[in-house]
Every structure is written in C-alpha cells, then in structure tokens.
N, C-alpha and C positions, 0 to 999 in steps of 0.2 A: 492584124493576125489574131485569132481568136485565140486564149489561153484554156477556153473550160474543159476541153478536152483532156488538159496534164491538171488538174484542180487536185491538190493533197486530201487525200483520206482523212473524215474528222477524227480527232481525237477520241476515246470513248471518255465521257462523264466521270468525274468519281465525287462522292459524297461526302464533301468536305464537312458539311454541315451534323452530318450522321458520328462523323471522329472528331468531330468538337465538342458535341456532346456528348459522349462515351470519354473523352480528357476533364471535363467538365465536371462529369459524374465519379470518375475515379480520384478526382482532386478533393472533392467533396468528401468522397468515403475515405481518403485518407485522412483527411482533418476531423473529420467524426470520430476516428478512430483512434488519434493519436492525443485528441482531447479528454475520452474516456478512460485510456488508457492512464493519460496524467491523472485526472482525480482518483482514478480508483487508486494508484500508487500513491495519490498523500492520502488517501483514506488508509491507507493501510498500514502507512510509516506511522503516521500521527496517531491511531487507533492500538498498536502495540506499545507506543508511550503511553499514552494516557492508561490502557487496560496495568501496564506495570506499575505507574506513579499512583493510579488509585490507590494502591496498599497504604499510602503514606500520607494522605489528604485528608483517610476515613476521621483522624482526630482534629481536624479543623473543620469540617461541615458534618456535623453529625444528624445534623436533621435531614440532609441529602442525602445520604449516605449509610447503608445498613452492612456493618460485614459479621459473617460468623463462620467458623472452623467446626473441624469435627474433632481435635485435641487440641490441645500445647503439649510441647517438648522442649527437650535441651539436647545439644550435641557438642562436647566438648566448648563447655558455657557460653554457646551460642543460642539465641532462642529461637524455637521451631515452631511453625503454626502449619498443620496439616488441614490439609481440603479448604483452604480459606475461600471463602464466598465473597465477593461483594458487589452491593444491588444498590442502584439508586437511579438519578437523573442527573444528567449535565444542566450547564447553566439557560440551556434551550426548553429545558424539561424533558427532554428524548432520553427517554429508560435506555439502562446499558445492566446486564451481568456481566464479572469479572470471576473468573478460578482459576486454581492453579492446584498442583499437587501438594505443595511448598513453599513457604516462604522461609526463608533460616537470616536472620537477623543477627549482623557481626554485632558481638558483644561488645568489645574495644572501640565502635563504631557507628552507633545506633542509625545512622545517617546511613551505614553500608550495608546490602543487604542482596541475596539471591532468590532467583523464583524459577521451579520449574514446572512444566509445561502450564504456560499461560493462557489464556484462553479468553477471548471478549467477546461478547453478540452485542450487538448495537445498532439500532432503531431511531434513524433521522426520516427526516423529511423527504429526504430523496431516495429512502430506502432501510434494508436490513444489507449487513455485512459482519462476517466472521474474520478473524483475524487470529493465527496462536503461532508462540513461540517457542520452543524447546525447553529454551536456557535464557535466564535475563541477569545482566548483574548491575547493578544503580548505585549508584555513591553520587547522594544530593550534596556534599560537600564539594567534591569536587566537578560536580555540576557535569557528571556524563551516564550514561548507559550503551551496556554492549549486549546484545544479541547475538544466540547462537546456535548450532542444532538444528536452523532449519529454522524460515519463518512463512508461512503462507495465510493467504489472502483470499476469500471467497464472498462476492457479493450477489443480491439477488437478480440480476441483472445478466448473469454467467459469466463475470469476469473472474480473473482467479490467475495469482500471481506464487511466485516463492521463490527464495534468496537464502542462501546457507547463512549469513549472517549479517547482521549492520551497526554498524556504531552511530549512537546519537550525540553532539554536544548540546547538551539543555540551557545553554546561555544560549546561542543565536538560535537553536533549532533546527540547524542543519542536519540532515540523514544521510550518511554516505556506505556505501557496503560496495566492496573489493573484489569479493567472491561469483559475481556474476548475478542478473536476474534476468527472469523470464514467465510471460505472463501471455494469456489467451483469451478471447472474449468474442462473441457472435460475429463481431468484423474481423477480425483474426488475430495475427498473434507478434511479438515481439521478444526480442531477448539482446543482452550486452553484459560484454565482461564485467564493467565500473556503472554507479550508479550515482547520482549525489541530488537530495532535495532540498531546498532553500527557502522556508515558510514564509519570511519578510519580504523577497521578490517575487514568490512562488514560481519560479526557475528547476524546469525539469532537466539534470543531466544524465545522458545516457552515451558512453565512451566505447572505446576498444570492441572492434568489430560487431557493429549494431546493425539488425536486423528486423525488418518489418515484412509482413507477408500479411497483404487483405484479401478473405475470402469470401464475406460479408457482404452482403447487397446491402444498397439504402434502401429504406422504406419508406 
C-alpha cells in the first residue's frame, strides 16, 4: 500500500547558523565591554591616588616633579597651600598635571593632610583621561585615604564613570566604595551598589544588584 499520499508537511527551515552568530557577536561585545569598563575603573581608582599622593612625593623626586601654588596660609596652625599645581612625569615618562583648590596640612600630623577639589589629566600610551575628586583626606601613617563628594572619571575614549565616595588601604591597594557606582561608554553602561578593586590580582568586584546594558556595536 502506497503511504505518499499521507507524506507530513516539511518542516520550515530556521537559521540556526544566523542566531549563532548573533550569540557569538553579543558574547563578544559583552566581553569588549566589560574588559573596557575594568580598565577604565582601575584607571580611575589608581589615577585619584596617585593625583592625591603627588602632593607628598613632590620632596623626594624633585627633578620629576614641579609643584607651585598661588599663596601659603595658616588656619588654626594648620598649613595651607592654595591652587597647588603639580607637573611632571611618571616613571614611564607620560606627563600628568595635578590641582587642587587646597591642600591644608594637619600641623600635629605632617603625615595628615586634606585636598579639595582634586583634579588630574594624564597622558599614557593608551590615551588621555581625567579624573577629580571633591574631597580627599590621606594619613600616610596610617596608610589610608578616603574620598568624597563625588568622584568622576572621563577618558578620551568616551568612557566616564562616578561614585559618591571610596576608601583606599595604601598597604595592599585595594579600592572599595559602599556608595554605589555607575559608569557609561560607546558599548553601554553599567552600575552596582558595592564596588571593590584589588591591584595584586587585578580582581574586579561589582555586588548588590548589578547591572549591565550593551548598546554598542563591534566594530
């Protein structure tokens, strides 16, 4: 008995190959992006220390290193340096300028010291980026700095980040801030409550309800 007359309807085709690469390509641009996003955040952690700790280096590399203010002061005998400037190169030779509004120097403390609104441009290899911070307070004694007011991040690349605050411990290096961060860039954008960076493993953490959104084509 012949069957071909009851034969099932083919199936229609679908483009498995067309959504492999489309999964392919979005796996791609998230890791592009989520790789950009790490450096430009240790450029920006590691770039508001350095722009702070300059202040305090300028008297051990002074051929490196140029700083100059537009006064001294005192404030309840603590000592003040308004508009401090400071210009030089790192140990790559890549020029950086450093200002600030403020530097006030604990008397009781010479080790301890506050800086407001900070401010660093700096010129690597891989680029320009900006970085400023509100409010800084450093105590090389006891080997911390805290951040506050507001920190943002701007690189030539269009990335550009900010975090109300972060606490740095200058013994291991680690960067952590509480207060949330949130950051955007040509492939898109990210944000989370806790943050934490880790220089020795270079270990990005990003906690409490984390967010990524790519909007960004590969190129």
């Amino acid at each position: 008995m012949s069957m071909a007359g009851n034969s099932l309807p083919a199936r229609p085709r679908r483009d498995w190959s067309a959504r492999s690469r489309d999964t392919i390509a979005d796996a791609l641009r998230y890791t592009r992006f989520v790789v950009r996003m790490k450096r430009a955040l240790l450029l920006a952690a590691f770039a508001v220390i350095f722009a702070v700790l300059g202040f305090f280096v300028v008297q051990r590399t002074p051929r490196q290193l140029s700083l100059s203010y537009e006064r001294l002061g005192s404030i309840k005998n603590d000592g003040v340096m308004i508009k401090p400037r400071l210009t030089g190169a790192d140990a790559q030779g890549e020029p950086f300028v450093i200002t600030a509004d403020s530097l006030v120097q604990d008397a009781r403390n010479p080790k301890r010291a506050t800086l407001r609104n900070v401010e660093a441009d700096l010129t690597a290899r891989h680029g320009w980026f900006n970085v400023r911070a509100a409010a800084g307070l450093v105590d090389m004694a006891a080997q911390h700095l805290e951040l506050s007011g507001g920190i943002q991040f701007f690189d030539d690349t269009g990335y550009q980040f900010s975090t109300p605050a972060a606490h740095v411990d200058l013994k291991s290096y680690v960067v952590t801030g509480e207060q949330g961060v949130s950051g955007q860039g040509p492939l898109g954008a990210l944000g989370a409550e806790r943050f934490a960076f880790d220089r020795a493993s270079g270990h990005l953490t990003l906690t409490g309800k984390v967010h990524v959104v790519l909007t960004g084509r590969l190129k």
